[in-house]
C-alpha positions as CSV (number, residue, x, y, z in Angstrom):
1,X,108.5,120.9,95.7
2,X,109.3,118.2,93.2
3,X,113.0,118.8,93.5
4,X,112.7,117.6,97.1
5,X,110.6,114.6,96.3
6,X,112.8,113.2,94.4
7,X,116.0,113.3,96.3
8,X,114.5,111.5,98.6
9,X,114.2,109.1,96.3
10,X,117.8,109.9,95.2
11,X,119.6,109.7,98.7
12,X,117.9,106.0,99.2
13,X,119.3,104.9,95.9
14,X,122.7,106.4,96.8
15,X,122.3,104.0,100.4
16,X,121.4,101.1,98.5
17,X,124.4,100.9,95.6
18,X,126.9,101.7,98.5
19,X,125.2,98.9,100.3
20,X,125.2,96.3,97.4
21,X,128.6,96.8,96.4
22,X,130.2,96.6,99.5
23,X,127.9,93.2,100.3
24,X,130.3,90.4,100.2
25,X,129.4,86.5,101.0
26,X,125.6,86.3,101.9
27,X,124.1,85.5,98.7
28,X,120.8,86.1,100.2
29,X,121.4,89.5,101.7
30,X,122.9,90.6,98.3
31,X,119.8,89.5,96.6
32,X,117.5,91.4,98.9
33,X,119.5,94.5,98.4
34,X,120.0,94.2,94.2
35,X,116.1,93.9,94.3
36,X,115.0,96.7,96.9
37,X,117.7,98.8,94.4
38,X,116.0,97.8,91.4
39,X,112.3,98.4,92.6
40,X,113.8,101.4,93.5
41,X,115.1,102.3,90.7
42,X,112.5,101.3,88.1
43,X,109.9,102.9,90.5
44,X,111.8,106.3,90.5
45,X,112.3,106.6,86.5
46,X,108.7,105.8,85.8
47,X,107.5,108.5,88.4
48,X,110.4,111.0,87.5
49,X,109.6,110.3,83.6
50,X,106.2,110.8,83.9
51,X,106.0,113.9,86.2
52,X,109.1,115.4,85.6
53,X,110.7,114.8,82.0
54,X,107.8,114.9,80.2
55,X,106.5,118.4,81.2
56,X,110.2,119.6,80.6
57,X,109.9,117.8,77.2
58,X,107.2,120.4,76.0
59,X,109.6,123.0,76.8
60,X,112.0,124.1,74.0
61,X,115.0,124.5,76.9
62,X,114.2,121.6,78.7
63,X,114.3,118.9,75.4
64,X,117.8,117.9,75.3
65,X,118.4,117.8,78.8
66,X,115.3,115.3,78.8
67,X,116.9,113.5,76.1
68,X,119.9,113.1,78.1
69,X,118.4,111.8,81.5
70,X,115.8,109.2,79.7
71,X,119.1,108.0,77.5
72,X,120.3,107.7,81.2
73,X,117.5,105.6,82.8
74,X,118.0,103.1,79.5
75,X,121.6,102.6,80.1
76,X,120.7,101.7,84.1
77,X,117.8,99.3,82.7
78,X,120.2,97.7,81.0
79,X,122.4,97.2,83.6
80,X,119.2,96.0,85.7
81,X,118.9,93.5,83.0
82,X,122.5,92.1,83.1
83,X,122.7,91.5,87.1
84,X,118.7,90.3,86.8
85,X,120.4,86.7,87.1
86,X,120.5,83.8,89.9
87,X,123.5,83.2,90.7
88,X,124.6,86.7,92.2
89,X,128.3,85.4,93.0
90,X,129.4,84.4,89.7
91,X,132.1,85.9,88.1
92,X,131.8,89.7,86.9
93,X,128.4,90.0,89.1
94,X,129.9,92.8,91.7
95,X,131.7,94.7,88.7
96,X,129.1,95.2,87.1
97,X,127.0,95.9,90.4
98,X,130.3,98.5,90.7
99,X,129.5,99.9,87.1
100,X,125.3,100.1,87.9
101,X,126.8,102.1,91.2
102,X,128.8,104.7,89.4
103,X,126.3,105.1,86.5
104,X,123.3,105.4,89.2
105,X,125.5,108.0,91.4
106,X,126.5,109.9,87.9
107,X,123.3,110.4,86.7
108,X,122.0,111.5,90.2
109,X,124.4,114.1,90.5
110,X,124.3,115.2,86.6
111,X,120.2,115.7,87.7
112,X,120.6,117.4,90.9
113,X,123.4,119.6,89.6
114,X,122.2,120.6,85.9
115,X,118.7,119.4,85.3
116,X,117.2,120.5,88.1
117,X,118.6,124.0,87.6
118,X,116.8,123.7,84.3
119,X,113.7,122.4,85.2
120,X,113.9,125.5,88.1
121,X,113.7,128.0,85.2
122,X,111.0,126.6,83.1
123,X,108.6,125.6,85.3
124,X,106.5,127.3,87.3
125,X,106.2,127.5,91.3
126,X,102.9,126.0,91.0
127,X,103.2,123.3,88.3
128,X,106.6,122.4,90.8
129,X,103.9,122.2,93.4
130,X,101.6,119.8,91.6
131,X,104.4,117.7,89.9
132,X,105.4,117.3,93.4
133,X,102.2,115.8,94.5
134,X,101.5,113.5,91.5
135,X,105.6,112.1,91.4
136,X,105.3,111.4,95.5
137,X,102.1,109.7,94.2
138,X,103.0,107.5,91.8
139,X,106.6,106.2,93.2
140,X,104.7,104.7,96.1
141,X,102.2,102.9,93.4
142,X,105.1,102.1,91.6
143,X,107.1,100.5,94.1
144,X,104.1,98.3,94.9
145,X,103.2,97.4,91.3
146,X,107.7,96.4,91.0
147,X,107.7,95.2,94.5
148,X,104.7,92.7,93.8
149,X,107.2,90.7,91.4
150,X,109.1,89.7,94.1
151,X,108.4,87.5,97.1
152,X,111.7,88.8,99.2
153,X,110.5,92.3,99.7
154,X,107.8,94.3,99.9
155,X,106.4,98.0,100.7
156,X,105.9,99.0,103.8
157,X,102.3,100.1,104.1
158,X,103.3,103.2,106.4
159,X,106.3,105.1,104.6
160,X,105.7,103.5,100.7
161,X,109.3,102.3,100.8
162,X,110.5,99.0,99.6
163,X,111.8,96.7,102.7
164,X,113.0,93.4,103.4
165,X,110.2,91.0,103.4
166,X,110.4,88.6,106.5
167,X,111.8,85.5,105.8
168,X,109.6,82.3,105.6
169,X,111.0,81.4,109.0
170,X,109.5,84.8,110.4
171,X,106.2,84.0,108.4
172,X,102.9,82.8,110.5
173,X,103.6,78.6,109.1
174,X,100.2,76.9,107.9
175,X,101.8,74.1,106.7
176,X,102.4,71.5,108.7
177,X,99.7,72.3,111.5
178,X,96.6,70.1,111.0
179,X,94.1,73.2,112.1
180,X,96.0,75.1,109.1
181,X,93.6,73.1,106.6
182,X,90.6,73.1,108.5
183,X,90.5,76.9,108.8
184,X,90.9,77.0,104.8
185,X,88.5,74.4,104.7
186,X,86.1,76.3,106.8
187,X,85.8,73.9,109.2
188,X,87.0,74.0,113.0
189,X,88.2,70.7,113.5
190,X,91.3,69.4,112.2
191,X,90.6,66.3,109.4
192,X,90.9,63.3,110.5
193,X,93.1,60.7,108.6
194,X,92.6,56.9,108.7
């Protein structure tokens, strides 16, 4: 059902703010994880918006505890928006990581505790059914359509989740190797220079 759906979505962002906020040193690593937790996260409220709050807005007993998660997801964009910098080990970066962490983990367990209970009672065992199919839908096009910002990770084709790209070193190299631009040239011999 869509309660399950989305705490799988919920237990990978639980792995990924424990993982960030404990990263110490590796500027790159940190900025891999803040990013897989950010697709991850923007992914997650579109779909759970979409195909969870919004039916529950239409329902008089589901309105204000809508209210309350979508007030939730703007207070973790904004958060989004103050680590979204380039230098990741400036001063204040990790506390506020810390603060993303604990308003991310809040919110997860405010849902799975009280709004799911909510959304149990109000909607039927069918609609759970199809909101289920649609969310699980749309976080994986999600996650691509966030995921395509960003050159350091990507979504694996097989499971829709948001990985690690490899690094340029791991990337097939065209530059450099002469039969590199004949291939895009179309041609199968190397140009030759004077």
């Amino acid at each position: 059902m869509i309660f399950d759906a989305i705490r799988e979505s919920h237990d990978l962002q639980r792995d990924l703010c424990r993982k960030l906020t404990a990263s110490r040193g590796d500027r790159a690593a940190r900025q891999v994880l803040f990013l897989q937790l950010k697709v991850e996260l923007m992914a997650h409220a579109a779909a759970e918006e979409r195909y969870l709050y919004v039916p529950l807005l239409m329902e008089n007993g589901g309105l204000d505890a809508s209210r309350h998660a979508l007030h939730e997801h703007h207070e973790i964009d904004e958060l989004l928006d103050d680590l979204s910098v380039r230098n990741k080990k400036q001063a204040g970066w990790i506390a506020t990581a810390k603060k993303l962490s604990f308003k991310v983990r809040h919110h997860l367990k405010e849902e799975e505790s009280k709004f799911f209970q909510v959304a149990g009672r109000l909607l039927s065992k069918t609609k759970k059914k199809q909101l289920a199919r649609k969310y699980t839908q749309e976080i994986v096009r999600m996650r691509r359509h966030y995921g395509a910002e960003y050159e350091t990770v990507v979504v694996a084709a097989s499971s829709g989740l948001v990985k690690p790209a490899k690094r340029a070193a791991d990337r097939p190299a065209t530059r450099g190797r002469a039969s590199a631009g004949a291939h895009l040239r179309g041609s199968s011999e190397p140009r030759r220079t004077r």
